[in-house]
Structure formats: C-alpha cells, structure tokens
LOTI-640683 format. One record per residue (C-alpha): residue number from 0; residue in one letter; x, y, z. Coordinates in nm, 2 decimals. Example, Ala and Ser with C-alpha at 12.3 -4.5 7.8 and 13.67 -1.06 7.14 Angstrom:
% residues 2
  nuti  lumke      px      py      pz
     0      a    1.23   -0.45    0.78
     1      s    1.37   -0.11    0.71
This chain:
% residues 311
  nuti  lumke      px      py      pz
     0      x   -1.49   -3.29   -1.63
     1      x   -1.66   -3.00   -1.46
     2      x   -2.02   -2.87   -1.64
     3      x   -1.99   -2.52   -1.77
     4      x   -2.22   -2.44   -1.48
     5      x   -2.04   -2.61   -1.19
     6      x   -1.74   -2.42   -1.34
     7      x   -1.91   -2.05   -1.34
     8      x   -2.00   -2.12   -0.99
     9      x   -1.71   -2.22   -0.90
    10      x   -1.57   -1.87   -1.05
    11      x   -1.84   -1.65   -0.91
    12      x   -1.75   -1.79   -0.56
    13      x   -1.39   -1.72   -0.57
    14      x   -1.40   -1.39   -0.72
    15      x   -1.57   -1.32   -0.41
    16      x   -1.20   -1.33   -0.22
    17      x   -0.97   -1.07   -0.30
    18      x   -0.64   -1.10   -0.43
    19      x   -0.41   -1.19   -0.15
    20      x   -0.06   -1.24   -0.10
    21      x    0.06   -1.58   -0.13
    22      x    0.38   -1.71   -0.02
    23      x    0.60   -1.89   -0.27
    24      x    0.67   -2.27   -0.19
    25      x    0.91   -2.51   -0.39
    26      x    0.87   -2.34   -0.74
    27      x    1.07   -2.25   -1.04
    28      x    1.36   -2.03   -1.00
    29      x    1.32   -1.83   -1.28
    30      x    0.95   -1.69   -1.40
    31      x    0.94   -1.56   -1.77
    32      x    0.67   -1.34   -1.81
    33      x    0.58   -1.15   -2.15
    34      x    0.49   -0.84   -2.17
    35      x    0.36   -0.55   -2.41
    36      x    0.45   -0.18   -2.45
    37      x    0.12   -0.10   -2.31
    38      x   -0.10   -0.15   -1.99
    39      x   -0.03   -0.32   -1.66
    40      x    0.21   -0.58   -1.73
    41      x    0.42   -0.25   -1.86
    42      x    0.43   -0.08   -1.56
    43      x    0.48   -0.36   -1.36
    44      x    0.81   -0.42   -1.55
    45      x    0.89   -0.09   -1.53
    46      x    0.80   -0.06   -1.11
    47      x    0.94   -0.32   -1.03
    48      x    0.74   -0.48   -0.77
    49      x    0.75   -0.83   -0.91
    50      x    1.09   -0.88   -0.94
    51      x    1.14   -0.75   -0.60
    52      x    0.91   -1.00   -0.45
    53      x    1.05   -1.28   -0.63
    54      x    1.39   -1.14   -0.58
    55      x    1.36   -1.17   -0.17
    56      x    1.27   -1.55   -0.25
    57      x    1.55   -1.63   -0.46
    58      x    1.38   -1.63   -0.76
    59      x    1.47   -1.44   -1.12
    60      x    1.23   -1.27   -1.32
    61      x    1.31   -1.26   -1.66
    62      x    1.04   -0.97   -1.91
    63      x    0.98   -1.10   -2.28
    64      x    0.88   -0.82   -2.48
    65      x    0.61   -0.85   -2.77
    66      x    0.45   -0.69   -3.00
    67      x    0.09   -0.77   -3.00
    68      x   -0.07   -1.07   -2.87
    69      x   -0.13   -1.38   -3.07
    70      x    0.29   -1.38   -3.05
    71      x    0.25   -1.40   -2.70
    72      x   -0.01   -1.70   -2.68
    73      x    0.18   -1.87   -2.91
    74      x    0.47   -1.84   -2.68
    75      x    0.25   -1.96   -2.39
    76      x    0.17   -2.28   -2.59
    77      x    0.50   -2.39   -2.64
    78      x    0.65   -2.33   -2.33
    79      x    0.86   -2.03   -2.41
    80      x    0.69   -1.79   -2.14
    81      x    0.54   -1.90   -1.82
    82      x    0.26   -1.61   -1.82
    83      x    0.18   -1.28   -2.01
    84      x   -0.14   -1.06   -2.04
    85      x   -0.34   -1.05   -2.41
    86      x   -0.66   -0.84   -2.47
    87      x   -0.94   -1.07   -2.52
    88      x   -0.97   -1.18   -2.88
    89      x   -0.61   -1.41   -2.87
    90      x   -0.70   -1.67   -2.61
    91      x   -1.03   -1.70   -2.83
    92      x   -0.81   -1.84   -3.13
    93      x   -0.59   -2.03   -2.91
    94      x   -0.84   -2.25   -2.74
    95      x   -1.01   -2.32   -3.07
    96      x   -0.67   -2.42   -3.19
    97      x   -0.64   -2.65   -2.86
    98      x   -0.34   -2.44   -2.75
    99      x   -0.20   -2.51   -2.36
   100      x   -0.25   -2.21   -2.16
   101      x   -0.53   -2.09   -1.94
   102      x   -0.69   -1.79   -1.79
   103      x   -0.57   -1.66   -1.47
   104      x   -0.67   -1.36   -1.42
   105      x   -0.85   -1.03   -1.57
   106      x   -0.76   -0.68   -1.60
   107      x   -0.91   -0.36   -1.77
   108      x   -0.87   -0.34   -2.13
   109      x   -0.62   -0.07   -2.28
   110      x   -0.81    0.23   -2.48
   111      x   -0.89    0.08   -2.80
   112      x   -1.12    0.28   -3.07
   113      x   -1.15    0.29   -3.45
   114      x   -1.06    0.56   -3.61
   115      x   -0.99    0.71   -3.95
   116      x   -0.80    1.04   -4.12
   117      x   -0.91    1.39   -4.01
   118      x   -1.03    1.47   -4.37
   119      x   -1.18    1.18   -4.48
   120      x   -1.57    1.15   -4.52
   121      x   -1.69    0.88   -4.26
   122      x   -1.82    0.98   -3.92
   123      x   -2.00    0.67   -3.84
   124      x   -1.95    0.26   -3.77
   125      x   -2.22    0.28   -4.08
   126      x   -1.97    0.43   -4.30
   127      x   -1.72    0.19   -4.33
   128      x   -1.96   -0.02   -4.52
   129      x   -1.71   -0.09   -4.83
   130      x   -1.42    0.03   -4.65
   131      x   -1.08   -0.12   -4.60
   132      x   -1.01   -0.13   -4.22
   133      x   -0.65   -0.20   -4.08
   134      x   -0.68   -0.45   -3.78
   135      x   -0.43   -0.66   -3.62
   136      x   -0.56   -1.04   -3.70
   137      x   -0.65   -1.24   -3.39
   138      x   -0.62   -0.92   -3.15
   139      x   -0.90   -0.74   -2.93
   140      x   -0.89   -0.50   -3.24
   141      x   -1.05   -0.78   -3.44
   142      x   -1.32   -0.84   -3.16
   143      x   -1.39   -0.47   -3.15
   144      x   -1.45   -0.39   -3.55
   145      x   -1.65   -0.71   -3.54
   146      x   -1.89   -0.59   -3.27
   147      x   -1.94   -0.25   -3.34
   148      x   -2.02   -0.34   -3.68
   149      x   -2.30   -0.59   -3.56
   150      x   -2.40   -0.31   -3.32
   151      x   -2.50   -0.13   -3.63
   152      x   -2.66   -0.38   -3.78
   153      x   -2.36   -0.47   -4.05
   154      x   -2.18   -0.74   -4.08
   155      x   -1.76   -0.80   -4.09
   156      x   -1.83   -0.94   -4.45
   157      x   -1.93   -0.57   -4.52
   158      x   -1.55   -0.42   -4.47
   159      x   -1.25   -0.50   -4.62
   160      x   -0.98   -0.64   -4.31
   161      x   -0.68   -0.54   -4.41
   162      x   -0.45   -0.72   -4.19
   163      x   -0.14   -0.57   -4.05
   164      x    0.04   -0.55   -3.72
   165      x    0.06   -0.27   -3.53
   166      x    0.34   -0.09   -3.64
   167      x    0.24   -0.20   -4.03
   168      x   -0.10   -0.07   -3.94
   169      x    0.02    0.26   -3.83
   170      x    0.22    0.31   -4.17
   171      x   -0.08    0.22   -4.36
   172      x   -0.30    0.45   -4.17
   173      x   -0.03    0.75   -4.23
   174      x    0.00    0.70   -4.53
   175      x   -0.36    0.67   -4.64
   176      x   -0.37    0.32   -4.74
   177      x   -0.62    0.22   -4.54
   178      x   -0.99    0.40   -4.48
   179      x   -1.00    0.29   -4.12
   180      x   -0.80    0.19   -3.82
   181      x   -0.91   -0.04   -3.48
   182      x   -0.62    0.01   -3.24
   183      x   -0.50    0.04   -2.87
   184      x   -0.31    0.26   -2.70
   185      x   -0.05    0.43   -2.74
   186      x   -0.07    0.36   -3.14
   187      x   -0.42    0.48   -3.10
   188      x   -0.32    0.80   -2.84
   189      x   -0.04    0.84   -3.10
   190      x   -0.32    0.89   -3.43
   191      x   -0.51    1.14   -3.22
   192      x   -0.25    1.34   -3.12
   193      x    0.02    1.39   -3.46
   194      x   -0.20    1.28   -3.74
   195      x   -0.57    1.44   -3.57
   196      x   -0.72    1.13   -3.61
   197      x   -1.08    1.11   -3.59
   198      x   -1.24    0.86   -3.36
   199      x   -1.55    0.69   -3.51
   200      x   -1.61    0.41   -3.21
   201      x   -1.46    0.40   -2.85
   202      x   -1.41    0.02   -2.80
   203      x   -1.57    0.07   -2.41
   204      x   -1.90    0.26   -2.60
   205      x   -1.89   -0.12   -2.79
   206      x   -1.91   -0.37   -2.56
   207      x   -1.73   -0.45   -2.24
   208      x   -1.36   -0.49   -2.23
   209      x   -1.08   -0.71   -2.11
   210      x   -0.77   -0.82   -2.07
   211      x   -0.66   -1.10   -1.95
   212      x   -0.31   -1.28   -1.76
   213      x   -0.27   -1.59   -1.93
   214      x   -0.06   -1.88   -1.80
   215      x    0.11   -2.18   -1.97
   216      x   -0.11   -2.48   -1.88
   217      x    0.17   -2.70   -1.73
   218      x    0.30   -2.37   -1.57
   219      x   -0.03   -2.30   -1.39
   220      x   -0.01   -2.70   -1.29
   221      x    0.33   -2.70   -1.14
   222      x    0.36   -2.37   -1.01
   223      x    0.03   -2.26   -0.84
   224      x    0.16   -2.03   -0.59
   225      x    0.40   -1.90   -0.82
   226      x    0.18   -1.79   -1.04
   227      x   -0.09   -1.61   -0.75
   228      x    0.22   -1.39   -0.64
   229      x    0.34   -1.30   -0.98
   230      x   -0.06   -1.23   -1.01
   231      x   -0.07   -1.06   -0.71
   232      x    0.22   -0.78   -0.71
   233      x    0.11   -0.67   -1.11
   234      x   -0.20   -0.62   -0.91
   235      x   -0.03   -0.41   -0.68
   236      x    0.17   -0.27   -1.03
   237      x   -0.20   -0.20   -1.15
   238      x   -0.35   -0.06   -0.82
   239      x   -0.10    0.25   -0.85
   240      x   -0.09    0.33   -1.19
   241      x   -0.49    0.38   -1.13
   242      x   -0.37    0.64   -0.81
   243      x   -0.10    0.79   -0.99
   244      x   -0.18    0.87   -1.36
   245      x    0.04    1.17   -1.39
   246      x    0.38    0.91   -1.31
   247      x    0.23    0.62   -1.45
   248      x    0.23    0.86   -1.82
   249      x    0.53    0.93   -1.76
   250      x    0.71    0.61   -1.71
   251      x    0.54    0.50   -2.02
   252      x    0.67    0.80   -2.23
   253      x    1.02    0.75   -2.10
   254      x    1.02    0.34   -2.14
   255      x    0.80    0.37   -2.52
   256      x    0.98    0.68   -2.66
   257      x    0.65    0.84   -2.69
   258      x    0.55    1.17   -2.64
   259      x    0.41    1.27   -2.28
   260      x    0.15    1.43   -2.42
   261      x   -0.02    1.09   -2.62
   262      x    0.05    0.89   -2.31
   263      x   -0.13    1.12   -2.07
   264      x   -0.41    1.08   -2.32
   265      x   -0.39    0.67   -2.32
   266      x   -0.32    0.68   -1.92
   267      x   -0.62    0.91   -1.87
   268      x   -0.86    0.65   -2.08
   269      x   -0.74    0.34   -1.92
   270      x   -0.75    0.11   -1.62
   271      x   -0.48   -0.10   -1.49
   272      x   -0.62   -0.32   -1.16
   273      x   -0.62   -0.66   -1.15
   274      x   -0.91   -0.88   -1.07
   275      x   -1.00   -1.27   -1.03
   276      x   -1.19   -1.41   -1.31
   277      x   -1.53   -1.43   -1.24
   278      x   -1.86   -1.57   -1.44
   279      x   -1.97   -1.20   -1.55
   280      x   -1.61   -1.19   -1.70
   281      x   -1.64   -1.57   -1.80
   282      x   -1.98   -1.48   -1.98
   283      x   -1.87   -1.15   -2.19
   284      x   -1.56   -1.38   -2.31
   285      x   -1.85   -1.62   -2.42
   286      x   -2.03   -1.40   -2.62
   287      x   -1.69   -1.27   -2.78
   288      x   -1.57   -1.64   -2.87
   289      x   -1.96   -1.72   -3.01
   290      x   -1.94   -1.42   -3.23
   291      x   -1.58   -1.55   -3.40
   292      x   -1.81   -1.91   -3.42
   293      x   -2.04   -1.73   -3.59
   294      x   -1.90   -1.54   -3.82
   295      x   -1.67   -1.86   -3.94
   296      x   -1.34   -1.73   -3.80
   297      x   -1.28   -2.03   -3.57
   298      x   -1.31   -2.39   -3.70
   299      x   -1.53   -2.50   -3.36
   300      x   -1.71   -2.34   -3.02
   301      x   -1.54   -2.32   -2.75
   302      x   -1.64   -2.32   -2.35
   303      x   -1.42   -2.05   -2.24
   304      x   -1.50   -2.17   -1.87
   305      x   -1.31   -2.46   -1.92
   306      x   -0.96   -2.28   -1.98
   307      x   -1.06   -2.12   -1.66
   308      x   -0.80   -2.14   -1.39
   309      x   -0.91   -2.22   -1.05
   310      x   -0.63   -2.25   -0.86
C-alpha cells in the first residue's frame, strides 16, 4: 500500500495536468450517474453535454436523482450508481464505514450558510449556544455547523442537532421549530428570499469548500476511461455555467420549480468547474474527517488519500 505521502505526491503531480479529453475504450454501455437539484452535476444533466458524448460512442446515460448526499454514497457502495457528486462531509462517513467508492474528482462547493428567522434574537455563531440547529446528518451542512462553531471557540456539544433532511428542514425552519438552519442552495437562496432569512455564517467565510465526484470503487477499476470523460464533459457542463450565470439561473429555475429570482441569488454565490484532486484538496478533507474523529462522530480515523483515485 502506498504511504499517505507517496500518495499526496502522487496527487500534487497529476493535478498539475489539466482535464483532458479521453477517448472511451471497451467500457460499459450504460453509465448511471446520480445527481442533485443543485450544482454542476445539475446543469450537466440539464446541457446535455455528457450524454451527447457518450451518445456518439454508443453508450446510454442514465441521471438518478437524489435528495441529499449520504443517499447517494450509499448508492455508490452497493453498486446502484456508477458515479455522483456529494459535498464533502458524506464520503467522510462512508470511508469510516469501509464503503466502496472513491474520489475522483473535485468541484466548488454550492452556497451553503447558517441562518435563522428574520425576528429572532441571534446575530452570531456565539448565539446558538443552547440552540436547536436543523442540519441534514452526514451532509457538508454537518461539517459546516461543526466548524464555525469551533471557529468561535464552542463546541457541537453546545447546540442542539436537530436532524432533518432538507425538505423536513425547510418545514421546520418555516415553521419556527428550529432556532437555526445550515443549508445549501437553493433551500438556502429560497430562506433568504420568501421567509428574509438572516444569515449568521457563510460556509466559504468558515473554512474552504468542496465537492466532490465520487465513483463506485469497482466502477473506477473497470472503467477508467469511462469515468475521465463522464469527468471531463461535467467539466465542460461546469466551465459554462461559471461564463454564463444569467442561463445557468435560469435553467435551474425552470428544471427546480423555483423562483428565478432565489436561483440568480444561489448561481451568483456559486462555482461550478471541475478540477483533479490535488493534496491542498486531499489535506482540507483531512482536517474535515479529523474534526468528525474528534468530536466522536465516526467510530475510527481515516486517511482520505487512500480513497483517492489515481487513474
């Protein structure tokens, strides 16, 4: 087995090379890919451009849709996708639970923040000491409340997680059963815009963000050049919606059913280009999956280097 350092250096020399165009050899015929109603992986669906490329190859594309991400790992480990893109707190519980997938490739994160009601009395990361925060369990939303609390010198033991997905979070936080909210976009777009949700902490004023594409492990093995082209066109999926905000917010408003005017707000905050995984990348996952060792949330540490893919 590769040493965590061999591995990082191995990383930091091919994200050197940029993402270029592979041509498909003998590979599956069909390539499931899952997908949220959110960031790249979105618009890539919605463009096009993968299942054109894989089209002129003879090769289906078929788009899984989920709701958040731990859903979507899952899927990875038992062979129900073939790749799909997670923020970075999922892939965190799945290698401490030994699941079969590995990291491909890494993208901007989606606007994330944490925010409460318009008239309620907390204006700070400080204030929530006591408070019961709605957070999707095992998303980046977890990762996010969990460092801007240590950022202010609190703990996670000093709020009250209230669990929910998404859309249960979004009741909760209309309805003013929770005090606080950590969410993406659009839910979080959504908050600002209907309900004047305050924002308390923008996840990128935390610490760095990512995403990441995520491949089945046997998927990855078999397939190599299967998986770089799939990688490469949502790169080209990404590289647009980063030149062309004003279309990409509106193909999301007309694929999500939500209003043009939250989207251009999420589209405005985000970034959507696609980039090989690299050891500053590697290293920020580290210090993510350390802090969920820390704090108890995961039974063991993990290297994230050596779910790395380096093919």
């Amino acid at each position: 087995m590769l040493t965590r350092r061999d591995a990082l250096a191995a990383l930091s020399a091919a994200g050197l090379a940029p993402l270029a165009r592979p041509a498909i050899a003998q590979g599956p015929k069909t390539v499931r890919i899952g997908f949220q109603k959110n960031g790249t992986f979105l618009i890539a669906k919605l463009r096009g451009d993968v299942d054109r490329r894989f089209a002129s190859e003879g090769v289906t594309v078929e788009w899984r849709e989920f709701a958040f991400g731990p859903p979507l790992v899952e899927a990875l480990n038992v062979g129900a996708i073939d790749l799909g893109s997670v923020g970075d707190t999922p892939p965190i519980f799945a290698q401490a639970a030994r699941s079969k997938f590995v990291y491909a490739a890494s993208h901007a994160a989606t606007g994330a923040g944490i925010i409460v009601p318009k008239d309620l009395g907390i204006r700070t990361v400080a204030d929530l000491k006591g408070k019961r925060v709605s957070i999707p369990k095992g998303s980046s939303a977890h990762n996010i409340t969990v460092a801007a609390l240590e950022k202010e010198g609190l703990s996670f033991r000093d709020i009250t997680p209230i669990y929910l997905p998404p859309a249960d979070g979004q009741a909760a936080f209309r309805q003013g059963a929770v005090d606080a909210w950590t969410i993406w976009d659009p839910y979080f777009a959504l908050a600002e815009e209907q309900l004047g949700a305050r924002l308390v902490a923008l996840a990128t004023d935390v610490a760095p963000q990512y995403s990441f594409v995520l491949a089945g492990s046997d998927f990855a093995k078999s397939a190599p050049q299967t998986l770089a082209t799939a990688i490469h066109e949502i790169g080209v999926s990404g590289s647009w919606a980063d030149a062309h905000r004003e279309e990409a917010a509106a193909l999301y408003a007309e694929a999500t059913g939500t209003p043009l005017a939250a989207q251009k707000r999420a589209v405005a905050r985000g970034r959507y280009g696609v980039r090989p995984m690299d050891e500053e990348i590697v290293e920020a996952q580290q210090k993510s999956a350390d802090r969920f060792f820390g704090l108890g949330l995961i039974p063991a540490r993990i290297e994230v280097a050596e779910a790395v893919w380096r093919g």
